[in-house]
GUVO-843500 format. One line per field, with one value per residue (C-alpha): residue number from 1; residue in three letters; x, y negated, z. Coordinates in Angstrom, 2 decimals. Layout:
BEGIN
k	c(NUM	...)
r	c(ALA	...)
xx	c(X	...)
yy	c(Y	...)
zz	c(Z	...)
***
This chain:
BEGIN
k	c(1	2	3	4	5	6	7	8	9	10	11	12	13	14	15	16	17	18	19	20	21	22	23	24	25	26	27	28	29	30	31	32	33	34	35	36	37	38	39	40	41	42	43	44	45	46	47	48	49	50	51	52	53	54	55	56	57	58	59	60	61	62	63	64	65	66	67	68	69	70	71	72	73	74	75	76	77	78	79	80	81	82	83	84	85	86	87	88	89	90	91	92	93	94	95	96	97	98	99	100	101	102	103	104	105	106	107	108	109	110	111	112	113	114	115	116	117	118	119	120	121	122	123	124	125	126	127	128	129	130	131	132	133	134	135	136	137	138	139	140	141	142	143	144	145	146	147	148	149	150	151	152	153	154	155	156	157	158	159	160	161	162	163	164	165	166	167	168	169	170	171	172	173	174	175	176	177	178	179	180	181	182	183	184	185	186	187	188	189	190	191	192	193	194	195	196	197	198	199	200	201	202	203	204	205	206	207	208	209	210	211	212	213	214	215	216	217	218	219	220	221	222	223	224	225	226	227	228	229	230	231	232	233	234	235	236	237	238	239	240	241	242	243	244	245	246	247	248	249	250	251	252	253	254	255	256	257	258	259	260	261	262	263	264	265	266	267	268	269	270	271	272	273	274	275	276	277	278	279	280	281	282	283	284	285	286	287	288	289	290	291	292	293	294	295	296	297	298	299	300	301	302	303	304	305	306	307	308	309	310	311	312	313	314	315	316	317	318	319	320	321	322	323	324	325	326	327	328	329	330	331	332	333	334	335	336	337	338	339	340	341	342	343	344	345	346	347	348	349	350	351	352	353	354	355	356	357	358	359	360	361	362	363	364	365	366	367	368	369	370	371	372	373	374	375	376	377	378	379	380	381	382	383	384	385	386	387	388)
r	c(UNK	UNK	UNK	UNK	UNK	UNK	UNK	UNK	UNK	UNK	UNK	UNK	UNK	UNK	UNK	UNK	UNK	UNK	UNK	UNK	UNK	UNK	UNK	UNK	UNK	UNK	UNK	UNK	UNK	UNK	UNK	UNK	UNK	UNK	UNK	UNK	UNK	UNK	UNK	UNK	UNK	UNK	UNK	UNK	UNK	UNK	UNK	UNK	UNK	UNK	UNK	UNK	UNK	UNK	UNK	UNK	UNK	UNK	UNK	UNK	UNK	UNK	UNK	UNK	UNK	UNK	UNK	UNK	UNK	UNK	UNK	UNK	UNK	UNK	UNK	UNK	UNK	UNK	UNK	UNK	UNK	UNK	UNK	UNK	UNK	UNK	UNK	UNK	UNK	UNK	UNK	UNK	UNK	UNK	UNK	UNK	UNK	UNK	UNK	UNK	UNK	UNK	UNK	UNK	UNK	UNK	UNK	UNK	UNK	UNK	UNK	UNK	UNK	UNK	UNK	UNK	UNK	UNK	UNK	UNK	UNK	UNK	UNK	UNK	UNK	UNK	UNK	UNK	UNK	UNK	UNK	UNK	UNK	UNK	UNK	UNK	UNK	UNK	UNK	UNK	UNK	UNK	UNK	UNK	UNK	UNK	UNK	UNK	UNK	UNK	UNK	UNK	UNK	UNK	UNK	UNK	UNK	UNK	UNK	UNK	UNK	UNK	UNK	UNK	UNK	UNK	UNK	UNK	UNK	UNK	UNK	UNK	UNK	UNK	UNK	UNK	UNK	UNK	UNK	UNK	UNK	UNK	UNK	UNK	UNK	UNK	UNK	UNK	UNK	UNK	UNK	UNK	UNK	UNK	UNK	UNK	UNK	UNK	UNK	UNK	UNK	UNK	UNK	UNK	UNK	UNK	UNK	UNK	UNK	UNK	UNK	UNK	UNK	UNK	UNK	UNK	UNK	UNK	UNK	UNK	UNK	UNK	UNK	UNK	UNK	UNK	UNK	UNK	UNK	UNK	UNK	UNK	UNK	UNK	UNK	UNK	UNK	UNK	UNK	UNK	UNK	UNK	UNK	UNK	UNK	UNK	UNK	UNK	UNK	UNK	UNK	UNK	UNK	UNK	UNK	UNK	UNK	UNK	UNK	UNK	UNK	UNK	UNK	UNK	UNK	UNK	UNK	UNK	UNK	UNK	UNK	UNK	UNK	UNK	UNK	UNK	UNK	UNK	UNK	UNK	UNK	UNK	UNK	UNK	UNK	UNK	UNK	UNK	UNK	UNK	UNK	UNK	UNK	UNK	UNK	UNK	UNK	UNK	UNK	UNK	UNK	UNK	UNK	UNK	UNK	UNK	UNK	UNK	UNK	UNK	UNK	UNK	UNK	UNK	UNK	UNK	UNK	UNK	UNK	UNK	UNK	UNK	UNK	UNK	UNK	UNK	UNK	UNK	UNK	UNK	UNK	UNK	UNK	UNK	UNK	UNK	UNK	UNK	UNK	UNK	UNK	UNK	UNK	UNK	UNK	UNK	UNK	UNK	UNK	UNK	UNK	UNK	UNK	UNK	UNK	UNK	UNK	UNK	UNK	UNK	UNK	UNK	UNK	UNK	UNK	UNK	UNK	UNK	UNK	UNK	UNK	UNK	UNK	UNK	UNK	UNK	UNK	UNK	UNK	UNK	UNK	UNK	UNK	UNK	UNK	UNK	UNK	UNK)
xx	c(15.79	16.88	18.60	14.96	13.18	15.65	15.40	10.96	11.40	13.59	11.97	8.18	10.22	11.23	7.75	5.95	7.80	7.38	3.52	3.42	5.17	2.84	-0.51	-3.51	-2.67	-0.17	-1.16	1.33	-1.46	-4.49	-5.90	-5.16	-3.35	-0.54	2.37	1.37	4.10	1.53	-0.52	2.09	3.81	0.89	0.30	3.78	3.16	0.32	0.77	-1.47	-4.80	-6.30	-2.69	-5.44	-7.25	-7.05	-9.17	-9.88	-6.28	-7.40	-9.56	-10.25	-9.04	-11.70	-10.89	-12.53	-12.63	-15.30	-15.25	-19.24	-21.35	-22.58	-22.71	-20.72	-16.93	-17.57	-16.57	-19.88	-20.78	-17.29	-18.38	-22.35	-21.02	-18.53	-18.96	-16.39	-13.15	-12.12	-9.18	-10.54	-7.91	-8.16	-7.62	-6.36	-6.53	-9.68	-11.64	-15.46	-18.11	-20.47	-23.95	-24.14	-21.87	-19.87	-21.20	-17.72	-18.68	-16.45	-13.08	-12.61	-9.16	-9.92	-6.22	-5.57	-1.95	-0.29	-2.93	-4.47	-7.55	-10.16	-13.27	-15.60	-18.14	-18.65	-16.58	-17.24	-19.45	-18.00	-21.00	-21.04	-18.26	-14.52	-11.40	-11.61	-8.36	-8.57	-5.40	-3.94	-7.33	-7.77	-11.49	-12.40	-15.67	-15.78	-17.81	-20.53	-22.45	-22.64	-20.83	-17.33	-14.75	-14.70	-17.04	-16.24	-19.38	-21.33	-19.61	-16.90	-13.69	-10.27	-9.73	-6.78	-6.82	-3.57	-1.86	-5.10	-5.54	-8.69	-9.98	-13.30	-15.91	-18.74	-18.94	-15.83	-12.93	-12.74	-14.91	-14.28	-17.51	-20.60	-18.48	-15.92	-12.12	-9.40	-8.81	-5.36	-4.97	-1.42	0.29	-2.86	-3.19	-5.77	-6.50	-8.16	-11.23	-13.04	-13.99	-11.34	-11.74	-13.42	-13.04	-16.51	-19.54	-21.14	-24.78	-26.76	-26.93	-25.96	-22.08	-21.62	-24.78	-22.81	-19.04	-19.80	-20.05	-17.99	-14.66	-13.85	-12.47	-8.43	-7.26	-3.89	-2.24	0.90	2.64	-0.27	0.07	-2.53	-2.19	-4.23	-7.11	-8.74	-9.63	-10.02	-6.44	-8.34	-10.60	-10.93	-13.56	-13.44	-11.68	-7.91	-5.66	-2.01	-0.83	2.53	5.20	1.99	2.82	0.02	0.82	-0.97	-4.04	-6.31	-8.26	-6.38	-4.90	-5.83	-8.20	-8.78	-11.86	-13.98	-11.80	-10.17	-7.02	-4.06	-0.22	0.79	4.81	7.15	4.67	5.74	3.64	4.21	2.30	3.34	1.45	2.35	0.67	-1.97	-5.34	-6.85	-9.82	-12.75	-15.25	-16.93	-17.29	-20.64	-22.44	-25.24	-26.58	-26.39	-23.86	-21.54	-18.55	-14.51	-11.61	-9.20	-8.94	-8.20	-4.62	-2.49	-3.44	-3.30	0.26	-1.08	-3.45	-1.75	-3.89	-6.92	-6.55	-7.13	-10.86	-11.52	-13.90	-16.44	-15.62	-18.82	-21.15	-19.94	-20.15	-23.82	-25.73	-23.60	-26.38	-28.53	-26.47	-24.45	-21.46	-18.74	-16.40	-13.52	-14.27	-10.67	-8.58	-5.97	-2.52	0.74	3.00	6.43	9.04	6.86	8.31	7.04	8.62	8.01	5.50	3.81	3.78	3.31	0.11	-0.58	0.55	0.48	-2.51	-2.72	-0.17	-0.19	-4.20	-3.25	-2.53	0.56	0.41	-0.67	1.78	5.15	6.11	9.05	9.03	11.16	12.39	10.74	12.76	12.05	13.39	11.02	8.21	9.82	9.39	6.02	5.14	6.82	4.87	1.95	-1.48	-2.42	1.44	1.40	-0.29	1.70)
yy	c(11.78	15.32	17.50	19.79	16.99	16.22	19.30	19.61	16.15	17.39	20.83	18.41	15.87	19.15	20.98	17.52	16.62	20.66	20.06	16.58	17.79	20.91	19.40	21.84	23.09	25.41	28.09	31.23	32.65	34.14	33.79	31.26	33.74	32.57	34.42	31.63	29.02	26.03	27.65	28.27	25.20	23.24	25.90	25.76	21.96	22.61	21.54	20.21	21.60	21.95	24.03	27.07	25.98	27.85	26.39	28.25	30.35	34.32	32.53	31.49	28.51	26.24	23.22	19.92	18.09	15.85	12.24	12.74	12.10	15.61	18.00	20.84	19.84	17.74	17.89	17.73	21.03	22.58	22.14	23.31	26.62	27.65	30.78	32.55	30.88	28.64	26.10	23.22	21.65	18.39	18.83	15.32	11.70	10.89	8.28	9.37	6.75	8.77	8.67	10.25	12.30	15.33	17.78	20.33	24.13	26.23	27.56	25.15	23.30	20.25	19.37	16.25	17.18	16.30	13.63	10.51	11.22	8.61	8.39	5.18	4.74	7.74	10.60	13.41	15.15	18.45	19.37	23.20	24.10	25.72	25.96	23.03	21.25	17.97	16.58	14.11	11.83	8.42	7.22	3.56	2.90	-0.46	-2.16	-0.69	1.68	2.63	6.17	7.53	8.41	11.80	13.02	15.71	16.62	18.88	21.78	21.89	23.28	24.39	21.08	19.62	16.08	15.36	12.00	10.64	7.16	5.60	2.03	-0.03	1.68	-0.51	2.10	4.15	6.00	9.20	10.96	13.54	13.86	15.70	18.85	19.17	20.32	21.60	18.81	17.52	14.44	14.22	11.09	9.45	5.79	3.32	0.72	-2.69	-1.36	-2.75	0.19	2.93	6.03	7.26	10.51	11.47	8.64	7.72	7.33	7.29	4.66	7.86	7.76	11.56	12.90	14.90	15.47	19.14	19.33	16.75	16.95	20.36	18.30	18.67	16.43	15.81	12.73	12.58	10.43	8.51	4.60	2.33	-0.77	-4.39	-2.86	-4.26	-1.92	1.87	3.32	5.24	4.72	8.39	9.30	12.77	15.26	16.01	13.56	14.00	11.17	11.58	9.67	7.50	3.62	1.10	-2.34	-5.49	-4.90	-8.31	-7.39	-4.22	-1.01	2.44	3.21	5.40	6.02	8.22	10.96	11.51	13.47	11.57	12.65	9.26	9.54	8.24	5.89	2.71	-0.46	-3.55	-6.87	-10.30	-13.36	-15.67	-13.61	-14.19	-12.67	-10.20	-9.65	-10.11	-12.52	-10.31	-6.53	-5.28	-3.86	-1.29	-3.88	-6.89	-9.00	-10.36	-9.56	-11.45	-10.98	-13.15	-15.57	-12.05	-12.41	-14.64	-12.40	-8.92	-9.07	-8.05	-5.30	-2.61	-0.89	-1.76	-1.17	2.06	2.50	-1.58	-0.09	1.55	-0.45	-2.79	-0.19	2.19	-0.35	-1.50	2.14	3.82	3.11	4.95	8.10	8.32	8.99	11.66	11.08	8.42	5.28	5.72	8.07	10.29	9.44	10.58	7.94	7.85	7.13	4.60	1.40	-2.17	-4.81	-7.85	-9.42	-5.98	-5.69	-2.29	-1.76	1.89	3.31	6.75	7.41	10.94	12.60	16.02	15.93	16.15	19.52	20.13	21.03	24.80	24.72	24.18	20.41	17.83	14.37	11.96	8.90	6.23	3.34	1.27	3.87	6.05	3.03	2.41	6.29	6.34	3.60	5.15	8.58	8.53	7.83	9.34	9.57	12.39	9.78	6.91)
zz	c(-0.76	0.54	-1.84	-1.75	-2.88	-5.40	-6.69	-6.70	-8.67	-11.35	-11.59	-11.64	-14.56	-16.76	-16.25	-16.84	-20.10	-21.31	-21.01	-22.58	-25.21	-26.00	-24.88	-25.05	-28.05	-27.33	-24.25	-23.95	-21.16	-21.77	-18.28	-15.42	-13.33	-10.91	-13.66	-16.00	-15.64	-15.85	-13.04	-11.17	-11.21	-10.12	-7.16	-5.94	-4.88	-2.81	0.95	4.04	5.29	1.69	0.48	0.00	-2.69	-5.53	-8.03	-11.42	-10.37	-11.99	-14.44	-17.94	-19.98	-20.63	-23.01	-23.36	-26.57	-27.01	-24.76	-24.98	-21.58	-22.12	-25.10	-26.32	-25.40	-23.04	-19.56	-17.87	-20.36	-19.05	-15.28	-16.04	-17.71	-15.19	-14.06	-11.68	-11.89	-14.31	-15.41	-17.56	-20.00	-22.32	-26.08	-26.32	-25.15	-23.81	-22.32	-20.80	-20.11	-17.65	-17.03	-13.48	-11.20	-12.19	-9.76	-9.26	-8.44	-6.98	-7.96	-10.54	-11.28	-13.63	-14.92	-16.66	-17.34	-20.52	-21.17	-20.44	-19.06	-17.68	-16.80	-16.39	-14.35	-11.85	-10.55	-8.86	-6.36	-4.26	-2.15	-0.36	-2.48	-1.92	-3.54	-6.03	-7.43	-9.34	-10.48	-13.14	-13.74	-13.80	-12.24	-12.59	-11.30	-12.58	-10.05	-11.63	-9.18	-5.66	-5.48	-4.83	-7.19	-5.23	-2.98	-0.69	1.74	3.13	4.17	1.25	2.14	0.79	-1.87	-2.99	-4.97	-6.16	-8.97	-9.35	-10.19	-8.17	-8.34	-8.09	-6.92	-5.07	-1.94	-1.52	-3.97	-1.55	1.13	3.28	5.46	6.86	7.27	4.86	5.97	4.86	2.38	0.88	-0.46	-2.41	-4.49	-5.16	-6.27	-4.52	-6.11	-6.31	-4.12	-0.66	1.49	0.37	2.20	4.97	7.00	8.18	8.09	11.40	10.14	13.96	16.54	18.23	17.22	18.55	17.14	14.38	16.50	16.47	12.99	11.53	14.07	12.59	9.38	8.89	6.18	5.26	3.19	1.56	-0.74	-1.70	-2.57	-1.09	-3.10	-3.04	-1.40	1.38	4.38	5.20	3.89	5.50	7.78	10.36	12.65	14.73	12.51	12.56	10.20	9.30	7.23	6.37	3.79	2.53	1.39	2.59	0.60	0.52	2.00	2.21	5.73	7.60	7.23	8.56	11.48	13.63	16.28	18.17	19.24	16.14	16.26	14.03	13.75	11.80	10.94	8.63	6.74	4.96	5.47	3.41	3.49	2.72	3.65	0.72	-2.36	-4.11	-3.55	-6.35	-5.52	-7.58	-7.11	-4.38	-4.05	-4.51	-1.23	-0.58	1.89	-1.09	1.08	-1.70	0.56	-0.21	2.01	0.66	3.47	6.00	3.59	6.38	9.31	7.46	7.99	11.91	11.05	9.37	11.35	13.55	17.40	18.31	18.73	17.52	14.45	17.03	19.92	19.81	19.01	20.97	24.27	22.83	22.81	25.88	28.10	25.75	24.69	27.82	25.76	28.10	25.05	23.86	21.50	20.95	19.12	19.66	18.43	17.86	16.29	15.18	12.40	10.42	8.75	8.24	5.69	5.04	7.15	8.40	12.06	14.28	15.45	16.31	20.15	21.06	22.99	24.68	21.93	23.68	22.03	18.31	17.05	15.21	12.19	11.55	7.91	7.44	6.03	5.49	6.19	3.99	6.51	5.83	3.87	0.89	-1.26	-0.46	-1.31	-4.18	-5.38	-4.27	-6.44	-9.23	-8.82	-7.65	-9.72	-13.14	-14.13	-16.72	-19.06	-18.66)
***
């Protein structure tokens, strides 16, 4: 660890322990303004494409005290009354069985900090909205229904999700599609899912009917832990990608992909995979299309597939509707590659492929070298860790 980071982690431990200890109970600030110390240190750890978010920052305190579906107190109430910009807080401990998606407006921050904060069932919908910040919540969709955990679509920009903990859902934990960019995706725990994340959602035999729209997405990852889950950690079509310091481990069918003229700087990741493990999977993971889908046979050849071949997720369709579209662009993506590790059994899979075509950058950023210390403090800090 460089002595910077050294130095965010103790200032984040201090900070951390300061707002366990006072909870929601005590609040020196008035307003959610950037010289309010637990504004500010939450802003000062913003980074990637989505490091503009804002979220409730200049708003009021809104406080949620009731583990009701809906009511007064209840989180669904807190998002349904916000107008302008506003923080929401929890009073306490709290566990929320929902009925339906939490539909997030705009310049809202929902902060689980200082609490243990779940919620069962569904999560949350971000649709033609900006500057939204979700961080500290743990979303378990149980198997249960066929949504996301977070849902970032149609035009939404300028979102940060950061130390969430995100695990069965029956279609995905996180989307970035249909529009959406600027997105950041920081220390975030996936978990025990099938289909984990997808950057944009080819829905036409026509794979490029939607490139001008959906390649303007830039999403960054960092830090997140990818954890006995079986494919899409994640899974990117068009769109820009920078996944940085992420930990991929023990995935049951592959690892990351990457298709369709996608644009992915991919450096100083840390793959692990071992082929003698046992499989935890459930029985099957529910599908849309009512295929009762296992992977747990996938587990001795995984080890090969950290990633898919560049372009192998398209490949087939792609070569099967050319004739019809007469495609002038790449199945393949983009790729700069470099400084990733692989223990255990992982193997290398990614190449660079036209480098000189994926933007650098446009914020400033350190990478950690990859080792298994770096793992190691991954898996120690990232999720829902406040609560813990």
């Amino acid at each position: 660890m460089t002595m910077k980071h050294a130095i965010r982690a103790y200032v984040a431990l201090i900070l951390t322990a300061l707002l366990t200890l006072t909870g929601a109970t005590v609040n020196a600030c008035e307003t959610a303004t950037t010289d309010c110390p637990m504004v500010a240190t939450l802003l000062a750890q913003r980074a990637g494409y989505g490091r503009e978010a804002t979220g409730g920052t200049g708003g009021k305190f809104v406080h949620v005290s009731s583990a009701a579906d809906a009511g007064a107190g209840s989180l669904r109430d807190a998002l349904a009354h916000a107008r302008g910009p506003t923080w929401i807080r929890f009073d306490s401990d709290l566990t929320i069985t929902l009925a339906s998606q939490l539909r997030v407006p705009s310049n809202v921050t929902i902060d689980g900090r200082g609490h243990c904060i779940t919620l069962l069932d569904y999560g949350f919908g971000i649709y033609e909205r900006s500057n939204v910040i979700l961080t500290h919540l743990t979303i378990d969709g149980r198997l249960r229904t066929f949504t996301q955990a977070v849902d970032i679509a149609n035009g939404s920009r300028n979102v940060w999700i950061d130390h969430l903990d995100l695990s069965r859902f029956a279609a995905r934990l996180v989307n970035v599609k249909n529009g959406a960019t600027d997105v950041t995706v920081s220390w975030v725990k996936f978990h025990d899912d099938d289909k984990v994340m997808l950057v944009n959602n080819i829905t036409s035999k026509n794979l490029f009917e939607n490139f001008d729209r959906d390649s303007i997405a830039r999403v960054t990852l960092h830090h997140n832990y990818f954890v006995d889950t079986v494919q899409r950690n994640p899974r990117t079509q068009f769109g820009t990608v920078h996944l940085y310091n992420n930990l991929l481990e023990n995935c049951d069918f592959y690892g990351m992909s990457f298709s369709l003229e996608a644009k992915a700087l991919i450096e100083g990741n840390v793959f692990v995979n071992s082929t003698k493990r046992v499989c935890k999977e459930p029985p099957f993971f529910p599908t849309v299309e009512g295929v009762n889908a296992r992977y747990c046979d996938y587990i001795p050849v995984a080890l090969a597939r950290s990633s898919l071949v560049n372009g192998e997720s398209d490949r087939k369709s792609y070569e099967q509707t050319r004739g019809t579209y007469h495609y002038t662009r790449d199945y393949k993506a983009f790729l700069s590659v470099r400084d990733n590790l692989y223990l255990q059994d992982a193997k290398a899979v990614l190449e660079d492929y036209q480098p000189e075509r994926v933007p650098r950058p446009s914020y400033r950023y350190e990478v950690e070298a990859a080792s298994a210390e770096l793992a190691e403090r991954i898996r120690r800090g990232a999720g829902n860790t406040v609560g813990e």
